[in-house]
N, C-alpha and C positions, 0 to 999 in steps of 0.2 A: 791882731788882737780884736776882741769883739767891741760892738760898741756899747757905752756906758750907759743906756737906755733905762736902766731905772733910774729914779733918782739918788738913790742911798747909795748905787756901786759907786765907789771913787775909782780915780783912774790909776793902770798899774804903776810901778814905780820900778824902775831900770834897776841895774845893777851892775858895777864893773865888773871885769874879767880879768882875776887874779891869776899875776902870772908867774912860776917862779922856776927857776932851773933845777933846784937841787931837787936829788932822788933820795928818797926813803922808803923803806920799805911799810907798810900797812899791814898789818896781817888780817884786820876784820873789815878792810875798806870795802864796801855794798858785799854786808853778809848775804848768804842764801835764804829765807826766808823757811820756815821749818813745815812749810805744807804749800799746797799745788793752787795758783790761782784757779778760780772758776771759770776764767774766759770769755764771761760774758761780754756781749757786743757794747759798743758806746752807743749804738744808734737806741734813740728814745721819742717816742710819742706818744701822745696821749690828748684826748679828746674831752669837752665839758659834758655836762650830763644833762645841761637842758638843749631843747628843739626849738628851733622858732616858732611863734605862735602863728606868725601870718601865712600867705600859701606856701607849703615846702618847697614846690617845682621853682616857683620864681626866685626865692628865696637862695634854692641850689646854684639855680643859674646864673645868680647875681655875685654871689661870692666864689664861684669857681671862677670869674670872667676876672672877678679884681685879682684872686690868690695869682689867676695867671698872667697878669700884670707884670704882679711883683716878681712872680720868677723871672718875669722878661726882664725888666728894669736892674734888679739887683748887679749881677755882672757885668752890667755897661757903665756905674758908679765909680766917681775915680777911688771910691774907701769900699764898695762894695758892700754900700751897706743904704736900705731903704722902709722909709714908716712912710706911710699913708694912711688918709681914712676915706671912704666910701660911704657917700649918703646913699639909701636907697631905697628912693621916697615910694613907693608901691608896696613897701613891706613898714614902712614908718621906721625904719632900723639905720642905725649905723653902726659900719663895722671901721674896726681898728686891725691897722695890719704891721707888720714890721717882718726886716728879714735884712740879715746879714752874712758875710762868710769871711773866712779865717784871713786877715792883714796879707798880704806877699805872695797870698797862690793865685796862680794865671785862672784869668776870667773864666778858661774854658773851663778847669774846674769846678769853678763856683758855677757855671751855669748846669753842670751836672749833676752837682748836689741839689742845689733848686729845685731840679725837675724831681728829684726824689721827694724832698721836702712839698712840692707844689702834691704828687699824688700820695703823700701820706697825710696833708691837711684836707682831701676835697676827701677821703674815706671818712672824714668827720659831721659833714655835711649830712642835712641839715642843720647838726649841733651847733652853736651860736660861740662857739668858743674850740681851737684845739692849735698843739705844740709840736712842734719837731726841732729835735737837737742831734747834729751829730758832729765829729769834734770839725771838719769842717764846717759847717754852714750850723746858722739858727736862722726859725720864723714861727712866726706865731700871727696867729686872726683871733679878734674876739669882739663882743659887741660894749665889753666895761672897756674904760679909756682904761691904758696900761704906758701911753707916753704922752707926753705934753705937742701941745698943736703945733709951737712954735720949731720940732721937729723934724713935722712933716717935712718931703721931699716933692716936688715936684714932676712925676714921672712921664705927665703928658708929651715932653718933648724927648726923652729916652723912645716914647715907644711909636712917635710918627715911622710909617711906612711899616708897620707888625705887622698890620692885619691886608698885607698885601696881596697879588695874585701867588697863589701854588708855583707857577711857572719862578715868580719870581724869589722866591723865600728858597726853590731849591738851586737856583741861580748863584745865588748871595752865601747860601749854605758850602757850596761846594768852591767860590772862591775865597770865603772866611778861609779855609782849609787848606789852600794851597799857600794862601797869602801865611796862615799860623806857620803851616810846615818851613816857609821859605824865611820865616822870621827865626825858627828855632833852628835851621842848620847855618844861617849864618852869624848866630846867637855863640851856638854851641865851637865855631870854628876861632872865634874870636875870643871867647875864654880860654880854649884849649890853648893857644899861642902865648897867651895871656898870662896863664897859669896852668902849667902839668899837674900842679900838687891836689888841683877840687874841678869840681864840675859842680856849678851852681845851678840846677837844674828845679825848676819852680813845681816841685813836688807836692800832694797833698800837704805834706806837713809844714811847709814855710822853710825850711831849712837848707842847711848844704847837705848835697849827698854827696858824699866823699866815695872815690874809687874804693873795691877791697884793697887792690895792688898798691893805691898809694898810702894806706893805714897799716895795711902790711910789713911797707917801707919807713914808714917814720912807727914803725916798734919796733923795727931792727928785728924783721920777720918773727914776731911775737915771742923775742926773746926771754928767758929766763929771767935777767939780770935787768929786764924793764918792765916785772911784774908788780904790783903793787897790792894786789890782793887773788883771795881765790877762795870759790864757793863754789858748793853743788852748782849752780847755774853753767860756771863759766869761768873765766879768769878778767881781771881787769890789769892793762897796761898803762904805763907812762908813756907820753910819747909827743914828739917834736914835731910841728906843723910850718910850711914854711919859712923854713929853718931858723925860725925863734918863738913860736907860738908852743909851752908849754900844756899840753891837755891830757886828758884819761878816757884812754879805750876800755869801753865794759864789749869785752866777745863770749855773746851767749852761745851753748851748747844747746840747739835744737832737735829733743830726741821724739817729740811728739806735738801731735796739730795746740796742747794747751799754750806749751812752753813760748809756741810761733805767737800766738794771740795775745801773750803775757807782754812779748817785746815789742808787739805792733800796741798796742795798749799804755806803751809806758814812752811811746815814742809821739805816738798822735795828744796825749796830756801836755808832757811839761811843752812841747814844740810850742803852744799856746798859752804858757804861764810864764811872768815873766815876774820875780822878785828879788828883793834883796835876801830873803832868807830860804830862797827856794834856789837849789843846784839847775844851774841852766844847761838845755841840751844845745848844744853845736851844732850840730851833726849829726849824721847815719849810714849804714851803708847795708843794703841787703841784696847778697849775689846766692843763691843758691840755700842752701843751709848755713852759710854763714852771714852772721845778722849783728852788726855793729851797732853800738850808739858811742859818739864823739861828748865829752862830758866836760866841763871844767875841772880844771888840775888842782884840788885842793888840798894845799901845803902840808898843814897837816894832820890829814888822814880823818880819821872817824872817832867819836868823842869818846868811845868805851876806853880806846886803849890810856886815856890820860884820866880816867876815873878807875879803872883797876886792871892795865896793861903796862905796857914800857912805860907809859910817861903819867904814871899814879904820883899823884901828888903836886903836881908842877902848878894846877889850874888855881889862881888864888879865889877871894870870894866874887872879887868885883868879874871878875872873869866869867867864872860860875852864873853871877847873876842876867850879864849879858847874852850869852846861850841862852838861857832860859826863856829871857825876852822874847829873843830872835827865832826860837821854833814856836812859841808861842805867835809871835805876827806871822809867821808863815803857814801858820794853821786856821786864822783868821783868814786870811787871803781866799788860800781852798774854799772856806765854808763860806764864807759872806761876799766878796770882794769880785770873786770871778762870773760868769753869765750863769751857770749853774753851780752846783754846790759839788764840791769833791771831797770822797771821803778817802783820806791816807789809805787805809787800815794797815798801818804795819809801821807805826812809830815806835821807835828804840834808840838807845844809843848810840849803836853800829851805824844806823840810819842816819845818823846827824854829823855832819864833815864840817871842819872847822877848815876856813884859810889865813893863809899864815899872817893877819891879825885876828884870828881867834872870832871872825863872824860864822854866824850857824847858819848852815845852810841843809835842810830836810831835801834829802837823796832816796833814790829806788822807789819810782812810781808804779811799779809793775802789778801792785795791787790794787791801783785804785781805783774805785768807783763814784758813779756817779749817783746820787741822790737827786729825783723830781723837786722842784720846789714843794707841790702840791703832797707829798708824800710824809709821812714823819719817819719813816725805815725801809728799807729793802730787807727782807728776805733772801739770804746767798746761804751759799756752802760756806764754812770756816774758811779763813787762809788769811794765815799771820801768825806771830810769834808766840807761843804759849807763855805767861807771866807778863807781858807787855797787856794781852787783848782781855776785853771787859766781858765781865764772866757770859752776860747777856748774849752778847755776840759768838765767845769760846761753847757755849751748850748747847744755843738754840740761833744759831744765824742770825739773827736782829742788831742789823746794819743801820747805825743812823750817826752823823757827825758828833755823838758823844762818846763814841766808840775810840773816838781818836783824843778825845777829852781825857776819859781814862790812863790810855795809854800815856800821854802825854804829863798826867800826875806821876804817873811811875815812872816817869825819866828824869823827873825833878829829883823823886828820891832817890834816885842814883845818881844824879849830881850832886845833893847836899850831904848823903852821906857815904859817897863814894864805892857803896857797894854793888852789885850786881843784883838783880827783883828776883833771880832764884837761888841765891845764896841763902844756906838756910841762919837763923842767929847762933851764931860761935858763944855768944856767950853763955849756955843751956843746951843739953838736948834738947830737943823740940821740932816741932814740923813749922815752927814759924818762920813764913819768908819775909821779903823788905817790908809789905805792908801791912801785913799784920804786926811785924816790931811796932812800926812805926806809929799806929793808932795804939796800941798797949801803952806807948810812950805818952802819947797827946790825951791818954786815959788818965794816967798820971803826974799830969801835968809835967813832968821832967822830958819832953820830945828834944830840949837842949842839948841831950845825950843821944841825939842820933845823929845830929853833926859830924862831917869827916872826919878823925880824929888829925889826917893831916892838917890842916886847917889852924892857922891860930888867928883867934878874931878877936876883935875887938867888941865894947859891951853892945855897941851900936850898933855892929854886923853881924852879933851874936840874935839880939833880938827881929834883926830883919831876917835871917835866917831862919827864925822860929815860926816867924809869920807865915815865908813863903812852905815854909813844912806844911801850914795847916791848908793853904790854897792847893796844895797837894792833894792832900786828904779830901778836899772837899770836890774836887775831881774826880776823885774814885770811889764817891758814896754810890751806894745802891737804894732805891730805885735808880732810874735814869735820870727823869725827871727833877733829882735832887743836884744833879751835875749842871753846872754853869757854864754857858756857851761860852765859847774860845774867845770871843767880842771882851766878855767880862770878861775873862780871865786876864786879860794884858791892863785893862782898867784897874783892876785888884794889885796886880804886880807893877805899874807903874806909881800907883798910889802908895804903893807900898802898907794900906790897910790891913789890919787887926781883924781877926772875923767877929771877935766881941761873944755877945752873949748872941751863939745861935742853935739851932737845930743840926748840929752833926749826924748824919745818918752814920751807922758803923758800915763801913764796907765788905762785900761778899767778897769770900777770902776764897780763892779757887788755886788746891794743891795741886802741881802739877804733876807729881809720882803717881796718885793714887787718884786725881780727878778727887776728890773732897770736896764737898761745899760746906761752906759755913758762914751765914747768915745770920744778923743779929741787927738792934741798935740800940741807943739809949739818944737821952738828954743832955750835954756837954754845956757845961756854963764858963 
């Protein structure tokens, strides 16, 4: 995990691993997703816009010497993680640096990320400020303070004997090398005895990489009768890990270079997120064209089938309210909580796994991106669920962590009123789907009737029920800017607040048969 270098991230928060034996079958457990990721890379940098004012050559020279500091120093830290600052009095400046890399991956790793990161900060130079992120490693230089002094690391003693003779650096080079090889084959001989079932092999991603033959083996050669779900993608199995550890094989079908990007994309993410509401990766296994991820076993299954599948009805309110919570914190996490900001885009129902006490847990990262702090949107190609994604983003690419705000409204109103967001309303012809009912109703004051009908509440949980309708709606107003960051949102819904006398923007209603927009709003008291 990175480190907690600003002051506002808090630190992550664990999660057990829910373990159960019995089989069930899922039918929408991690649906396929109804359009083709974009594939773009994670790797990210970006550069400030001002120059130094004093000489640029000195200037250059000064901060190239420290940036290369830090790459040196970083993967000799026992956390592999380092901030420094740099006076440098002939330019009157000081510079601020910091650089870390991913918890559990071998230093040589991290020192190769570095070197990437070290020559994608000095192509910023003379700029007085620039970033690189990639899901291994972070670092950043800048001349604003961006960490506290009391921080700082000491790296003078990391880097005695750096700047040694050539002779000797390729000395030291080439027995680091024999000395690593001779650590990892008797590394590796000693797991193997140890355990046939994994190969704990210290991968970019922090994880186990599990054999194909032994995931193979504990699915009972990817049996029928231990599948759990299946999508365009792939299929996902149930499956038994030294022989008690209950987990779920997602096996993607890789028919082109995006599909490959999708799975390396959804592996190098969550490998690095750790919550209580976020589905944890185990695991991975990539031999050839087949490309595994190891997932936690969630009991059961995906929230759509217990709001309008086999197990309709069953979820009471207090129940209802807990999901909601819990994809809600795990959407804060993404956005606020982790080094950089992650955006889902593909929050739904199907999306959201419950373990068999009913915690949410937000699954299939294969879409997500990443958002610059410095940015307010990316610009991508569509991909994500039609009726879930917010119109801004469904017509015109405009990717920004409200986009998951939206969607995240419309999952509310499929859990409070039990129906599907493209269902159209049964009770009229009409081309009205969930949300548009759903604001006609809160127009009318009567949204009371858009409650599950399974459902019998009390007046108590009748009126908390109404509330959290309108924190719905207020999620999916249009503009953007009218949508409340996912922070508030859990504020709102733990408070359990009234929105009172406010500005309701009416929401862009976007049909999915015929692409329809319809755009509107008023004043709501």
């Amino acid at each position: 995990m990175f480190h907690a270098y600003h002051h506002h991230r808090r630190a992550f928060v664990g999660h057990s691993h829910h373990r159960n034996s019995r089989y069930e079958a899922f039918d929408d457990f991690y649906n396929n997703p109804n359009a083709t990721a974009d594939g773009a890379s994670t790797q990210l940098s970006s550069c400030g816009n001002v120059s130094a004012s004093e000489s640029l050559t000195n200037y250059t020279q000064s901060v190239d010497e420290f940036l290369s500091d830090i790459r040196d120093a970083t993967p000799k830290t026992s956390n592999l993680y380092v901030a420094s600052i740099k006076q440098i009095a002939s330019e009157n400046a000081t510079v601020y640096a910091i650089a870390q890399c991913a918890e559990n991956i071998n230093p040589a790793f991290c020192g190769t990320c570095m070197s990437t990161a070290y020559n994608k900060l000095t192509e910023c130079l003379p700029r007085t400020e620039g970033r690189f992120f990639d899901m291994v490693c972070f670092a950043r230089y800048s001349e604003t303070p961006f960490f506290n002094v009391n921080q700082t690391i000491d790296i003078a003693n990391l880097l005695k004997g750096q700047h040694s003779s050539k002779l000797a650096t390729i000395v030291g080079a080439i027995g680091g090398v024999v000395l690593l090889f001779l650590i990892i084959v008797v590394w590796s001989l000693y797991r193997r005895q140890k355990n046939s079932k994994k190969t704990e092999q210290e991968d970019l991603k922090g994880t186990l990489n599990y054999s194909y033959k032994d995931l193979q083996l504990a699915t009972n050669n990817f049996s029928e009768e231990n599948i759990l779900g299946k999508g365009g993608f792939g299929e996902v199995f149930k499956a038994i890990i030294d022989d008690k550890n209950v987990v779920a094989v997602k096996k993607l079908e890789i028919r082109h270079a995006k599909e490959k990007e999708e799975y390396e994309n959804e592996v190098k993410l969550i490998s690095n997120i750790h919550h209580r509401n976020l589905l944890r990766l185990l695991g991975w296994s990539r031999e050839g064209s087949n490309l595994l991820l190891v997932l936690e076993y969630m009991a059961n299954g995906s929230l759509d089938r217990f709001l309008w599948g086999s197990k309709r009805g069953t979820l009471d309110w207090n129940q209802r309210y807990e999901i909601i919570i819990g994809i809600a914190k795990g959407l804060v996490h993404l956005h606020n909580e982790f080094h950089i900001k992650i955006i889902h885009r593909d929050i739904k129902s199907s999306n959201i796994l419950l373990s068999d006490d009913f915690k949410a847990k937000i699954a299939d990262f294969g879409l997500a991106r990443l958002q610059p702090d410095d940015e307010t949107h990316v610009d991508t190609k569509f991909a994500g669920t039609l009726g879930y994604a917010a119109p801004e983003y469904a017509r015109h690419g405009v990717l920004s962590d409200k986009v998951d705000t939206y969607s995240f409204g419309i999952v509310i109103l499929e859990i409070i009123s039990g129906r599907k967001c493209t269902d159209m309303n049964s009770e009229r012809p009409s081309m009205e789907y969930l949300l548009e009912h759903a604001w006609k109703l809160y127009e009318k004051k009567v949204h009371i009737k858009f409650i599950d009908e399974t459902l019998d509440l009390n007046q108590y949980e009748q009126e908390h029920a109404v509330k959290i309708i309108e924190i719905a709606l207020l999620c999916t107003q249009s503009p953007v800017s009218k949508r409340p960051t996912m922070s508030d949102v859990v504020l709102m819904l733990q408070d359990g607040q009234s929105l009172g006398e406010r500005n309701l923007t009416r929401p862009t209603f976007v049909h999915n048969q015929d692409r329809r927009i319809h755009i509107g709003s008023r004043k709501v008291i």
